[in-house]
Backbone bond lengths (Angstrom), bond angles and torsions (degrees), N, CA, C in turn:
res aa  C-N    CA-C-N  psi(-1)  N-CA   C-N-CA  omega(-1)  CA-C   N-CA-C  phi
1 X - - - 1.467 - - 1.523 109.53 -
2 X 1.386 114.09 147.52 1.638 122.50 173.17 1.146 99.71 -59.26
3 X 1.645 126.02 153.27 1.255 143.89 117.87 1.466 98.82 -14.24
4 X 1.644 122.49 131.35 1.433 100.57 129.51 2.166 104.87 -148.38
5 X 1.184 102.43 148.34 0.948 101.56 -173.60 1.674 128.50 -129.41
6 X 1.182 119.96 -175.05 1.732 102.53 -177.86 1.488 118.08 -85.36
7 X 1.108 121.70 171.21 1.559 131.56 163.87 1.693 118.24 -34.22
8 X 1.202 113.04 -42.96 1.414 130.47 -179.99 1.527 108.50 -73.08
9 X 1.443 107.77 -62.46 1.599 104.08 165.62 1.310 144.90 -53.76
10 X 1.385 96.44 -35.67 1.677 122.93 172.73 1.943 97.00 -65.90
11 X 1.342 113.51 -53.16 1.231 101.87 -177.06 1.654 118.02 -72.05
12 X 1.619 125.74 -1.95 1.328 123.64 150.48 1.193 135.79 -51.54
13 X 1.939 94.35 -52.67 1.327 127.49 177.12 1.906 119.48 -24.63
14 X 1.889 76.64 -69.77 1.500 107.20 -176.89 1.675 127.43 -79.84
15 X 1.022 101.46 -52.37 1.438 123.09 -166.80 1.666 123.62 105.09
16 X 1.351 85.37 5.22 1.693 74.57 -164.00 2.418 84.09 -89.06
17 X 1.301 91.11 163.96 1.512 111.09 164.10 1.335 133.36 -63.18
18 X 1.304 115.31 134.18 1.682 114.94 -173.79 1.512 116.89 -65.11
19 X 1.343 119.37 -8.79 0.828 133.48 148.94 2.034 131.96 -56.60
20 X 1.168 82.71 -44.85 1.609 113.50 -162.13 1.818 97.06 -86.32
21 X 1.534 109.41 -8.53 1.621 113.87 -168.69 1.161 94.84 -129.36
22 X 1.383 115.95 -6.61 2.047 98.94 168.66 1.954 93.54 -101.19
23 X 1.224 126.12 -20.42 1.191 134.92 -165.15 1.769 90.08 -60.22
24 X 1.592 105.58 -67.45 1.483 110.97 -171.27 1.725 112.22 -52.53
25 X 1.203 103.91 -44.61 1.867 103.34 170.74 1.307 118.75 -63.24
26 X 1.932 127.76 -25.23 1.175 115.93 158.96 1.198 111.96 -52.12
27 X 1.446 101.63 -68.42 1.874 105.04 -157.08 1.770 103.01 -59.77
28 X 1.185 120.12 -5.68 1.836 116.38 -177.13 1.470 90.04 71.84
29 X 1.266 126.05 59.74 1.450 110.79 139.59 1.308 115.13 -84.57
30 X 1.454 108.13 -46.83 1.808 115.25 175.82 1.661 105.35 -82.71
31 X 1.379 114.56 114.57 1.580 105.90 -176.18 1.499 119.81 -88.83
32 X 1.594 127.23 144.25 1.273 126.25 -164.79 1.475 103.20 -65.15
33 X 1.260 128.04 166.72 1.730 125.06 -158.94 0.861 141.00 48.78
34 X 1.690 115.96 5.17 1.233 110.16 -153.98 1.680 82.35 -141.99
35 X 1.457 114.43 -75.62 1.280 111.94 179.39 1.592 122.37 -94.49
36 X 1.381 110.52 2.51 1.329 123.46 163.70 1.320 114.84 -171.47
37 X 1.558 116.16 158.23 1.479 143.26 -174.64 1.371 115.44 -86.35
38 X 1.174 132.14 147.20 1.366 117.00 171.23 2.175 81.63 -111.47
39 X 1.355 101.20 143.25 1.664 98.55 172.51 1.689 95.58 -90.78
40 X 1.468 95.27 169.99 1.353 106.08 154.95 1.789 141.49 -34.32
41 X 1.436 88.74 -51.31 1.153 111.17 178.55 1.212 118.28 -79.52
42 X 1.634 114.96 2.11 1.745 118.08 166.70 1.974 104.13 97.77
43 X 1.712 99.18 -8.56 1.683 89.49 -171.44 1.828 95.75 -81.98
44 X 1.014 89.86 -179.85 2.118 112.46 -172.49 1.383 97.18 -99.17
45 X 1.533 126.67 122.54 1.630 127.26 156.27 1.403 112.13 -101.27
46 X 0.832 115.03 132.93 1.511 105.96 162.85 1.535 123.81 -114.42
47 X 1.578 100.68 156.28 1.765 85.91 -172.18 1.817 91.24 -103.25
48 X 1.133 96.51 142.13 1.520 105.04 -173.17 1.618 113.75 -66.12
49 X 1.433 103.21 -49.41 1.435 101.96 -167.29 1.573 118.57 -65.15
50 X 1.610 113.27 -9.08 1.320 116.23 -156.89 1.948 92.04 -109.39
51 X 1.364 120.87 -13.46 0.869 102.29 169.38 1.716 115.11 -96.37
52 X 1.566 124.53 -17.70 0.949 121.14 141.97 1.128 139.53 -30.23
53 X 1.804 107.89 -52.33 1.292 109.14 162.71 1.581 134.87 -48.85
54 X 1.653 102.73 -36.93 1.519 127.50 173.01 1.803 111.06 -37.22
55 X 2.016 102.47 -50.38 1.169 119.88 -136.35 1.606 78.64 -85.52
56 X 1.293 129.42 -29.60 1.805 144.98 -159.30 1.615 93.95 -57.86
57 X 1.500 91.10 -60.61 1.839 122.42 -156.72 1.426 87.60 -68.61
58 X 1.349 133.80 -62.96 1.607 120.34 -164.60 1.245 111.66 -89.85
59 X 1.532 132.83 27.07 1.659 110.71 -178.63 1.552 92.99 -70.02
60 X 1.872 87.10 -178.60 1.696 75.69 167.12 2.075 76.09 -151.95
């Protein structure tokens, strides 16, 4: 099973801001099901490896 973790953790992970990681899920850079969960309870999961993957696919 993926890693997946919260908004807070994910922003450890990375560095980027919780701000800066709900920003990318507005605009659909990170897509729901794919690079994150919405829970029941309305909080954000993310699966780690797939946004890693994201970070692989767009360096530049």
């Amino acid at each position: 099973m993926n890693a997946m973790v919260t908004t807070e953790k994910l922003a450890e992970l990375t560095g980027y801001s919780k701000g800066a990681i709900h920003m990318k899920v507005k605009k659909g850079v990170w897509i729901k099901n794919e690079h994150y969960y919405k829970a029941p309870d309305g909080k954000l999961i993310f699966v780690v490896e797939m946004v890693y993957q994201w970070f692989k696919e767009n360096a530049k």
